[in-house]
C-alpha angles and dihedrals in degrees: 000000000000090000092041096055105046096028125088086205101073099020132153115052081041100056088035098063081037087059090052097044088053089054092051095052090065093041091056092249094124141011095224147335131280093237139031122265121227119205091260092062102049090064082053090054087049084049099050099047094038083057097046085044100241096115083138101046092044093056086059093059082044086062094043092054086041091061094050093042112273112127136198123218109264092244099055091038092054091048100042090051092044080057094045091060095053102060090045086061087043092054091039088056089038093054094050086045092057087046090050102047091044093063087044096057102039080057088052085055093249121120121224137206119187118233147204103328107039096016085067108055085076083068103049124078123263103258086063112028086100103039089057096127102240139204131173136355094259095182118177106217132195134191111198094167136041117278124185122236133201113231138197106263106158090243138116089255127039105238113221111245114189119239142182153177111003092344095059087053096044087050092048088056086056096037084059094049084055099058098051093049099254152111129252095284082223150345126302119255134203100261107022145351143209123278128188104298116241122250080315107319118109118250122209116191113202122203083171116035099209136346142205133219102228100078094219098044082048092049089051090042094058093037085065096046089048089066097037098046101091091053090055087041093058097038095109127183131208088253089070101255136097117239119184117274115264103256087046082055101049084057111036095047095046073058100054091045101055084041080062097044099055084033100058112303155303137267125200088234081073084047103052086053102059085047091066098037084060098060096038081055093045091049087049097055087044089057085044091058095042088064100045094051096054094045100256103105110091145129105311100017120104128337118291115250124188135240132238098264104047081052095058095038084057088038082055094041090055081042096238096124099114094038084056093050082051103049084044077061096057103034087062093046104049099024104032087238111185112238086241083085101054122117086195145355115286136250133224113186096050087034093060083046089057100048092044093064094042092055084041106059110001142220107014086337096296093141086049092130085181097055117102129222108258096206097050102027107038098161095039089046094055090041086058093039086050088050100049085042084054101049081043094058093083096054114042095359088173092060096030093050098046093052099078091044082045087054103056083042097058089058091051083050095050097048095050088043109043 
């Protein structure tokens, strides 16, 4: 190991489980690392984790090896740190965003859920909650009663039009881009659209917080969320904001990750982020278990969580099963996660597939140099969809196949819809 992490001869599989040592150090996963680090390889570590987007949390494991000894060249540390605070300010603004638009829009008479980005930082530890490297505003709505809307007449006054369920979100989108004297930023997708960004900070609003490809796995998807959505709704935080309740997470952002995966792609931010999901879930079935031995777990009393294996028996209706056993694969190899935390067994062979194309093209896909831009190359972007669907077929052939047919649908939708 000690040539193959610090040598360009033998390289990969070297600088690669030199990569993950180096995350969970910061994690506290571990205390060092089982080799010595030259100065080349500390610009490959910034690379690495600027690519797989935890520049903050990598500068955490940068403290930890300062304290024991093992020292960055004063170029990359000042720049890495320069980085790391900035991400603390971001989650700092982020956090009073979330606050902000969900009193908005409970004034408004919706009701909001914060999910993936800010509806994490709960999960992680404390050394590293603000150094979770964030992105936009992504907010689940729901409308249960009737608002009014004021809509564009061509008179002198807006007339108030009532609206309720997905189209009252969807109106209120549009109410918001009126008022401030714009246009919808973008279409609307299946699953969200774009609201006003704010003070610069994009904004998602989810009336459906995830979805699937295969029609009847995706029925039976939103039929879940949809009972399970009050309980998420009225899961509030200190920091003024709802995030889903643990079990619904385990569940809805293994869904969103295997949505990615098939899509374009995976980060280890994303990741990181079920890791910890995963912990936050188990504790909270240990503690489960504690009331309930000791006769104060009852009707009324604390939230349900689910156990492992209803979890597993939703993950297989939604026919994620052997996606889950791949992401349990790759969260022990690159995070050291205790099998305690497993869902299900893992499995090598698609785990190895998984992290491959992680390590390959980065967070979401981002460092994918093949794909091609969808707004300026159409036919050269659906040739390369059709080829990684393709690739995908043998794998998960339900999900693969019915993205192309999802596809021609969606612009039937949309245009139904927009």
């Amino acid at each position: 190991m000690e040539g193959a992490a610090v040598c360009q001869g033998e390289i990969y599989v070297g600088m690669e489980q030199l990569f993950f040592e180096f995350i969970q150090v910061a994690m506290g996963n571990r205390m060092s690392l089982s080799c010595g680090i030259k100065d080349a390889d500390w610009l490959r570590l910034f690379e690495f984790c600027k690519k797989q987007a935890l520049i903050g949390v990598g500068f955490t494991a940068l403290e930890h090896l300062h304290t024991i000894g093992v020292e960055c060249p004063l170029d990359i540390g000042m720049k890495w740190m320069a980085m790391a605070l900035h991400i603390e300010r971001q989650n700092d603004k982020r956090n009073q965003q979330c606050a902000e638009l969900t009193r908005r829009y409970k004034h408004d008479g919706l009701s909001t859920c914060i999910l993936k980005g800010q509806g994490n930082l709960l999960n992680y530890p404390e050394h590293l909650r603000k150094r979770r490297q964030c992105g936009d505003i992504d907010v689940w709505t729901v409308c249960k009663n009737d608002i009014p809307i004021a809509v564009q007449t061509g008179k002198d006054k807006a007339e108030y039009v009532e609206y309720h369920g997905r189209k009252a979100v969807i109106e209120y989108v549009k109410q918001l881009y009126r008022l401030e004297g714009k246009e919808l930023a973008s279409a609307i997708s299946y699953h969200h659209l774009d609201a006003p960004n704010m003070d610069g900070t994009p904004v998602e609003v989810h009336y459906r917080p995830a979805h699937l490809y295969s029609p009847w796995r995706n029925w039976r998807l939103q039929r879940w969320f949809k009972c399970h959505e009050e309980e998420c709704m009225m899961n509030m935080t200190q920091m003024g904001f709802a995030v889903p309740t643990t079990s619904v997470n385990v569940v809805f952002q293994m869904a969103h990750m295997y949505k990615h995966y098939i899509d374009g792609g995976l980060g280890l931010r994303q990741l990181m982020d079920y890791y910890y999901v995963l912990r936050v879930w188990h504790n909270d079935v240990m503690e489960c278990k504690d009331l309930q031995s000791q006769g104060m777990w009852c009707e009324g009393l604390g939230t349900p969580v689910m156990s492992n294996s209803d979890i597993i028996s939703v993950v297989r209706s939604f026919g994620m099963t052997k996606f889950a056993a791949a992401v349990m694969y790759v969260l022990h190899k690159v995070f050291d996660m205790s099998s305690h935390y497993y869902i299900c067994e893992p499995n090598e062979k698609e785990g190895k597939k998984l992290l491959a194309d992680i390590m390959n093209i980065g967070n979401f896909g981002h460092y994918n140099s093949k794909k091609p831009n969808m707004y300026q190359h159409k036919l050269k972007y659906h040739i390369w969809k059709f080829k990684r669907m393709f690739i995908f077929a043998i794998s998960y052939p339900e999900e693969a196949l019915c993205e192309p047919v999802f596809r021609v649908w969606r612009k039937v939708w949309r245009k139904m819809n927009g």
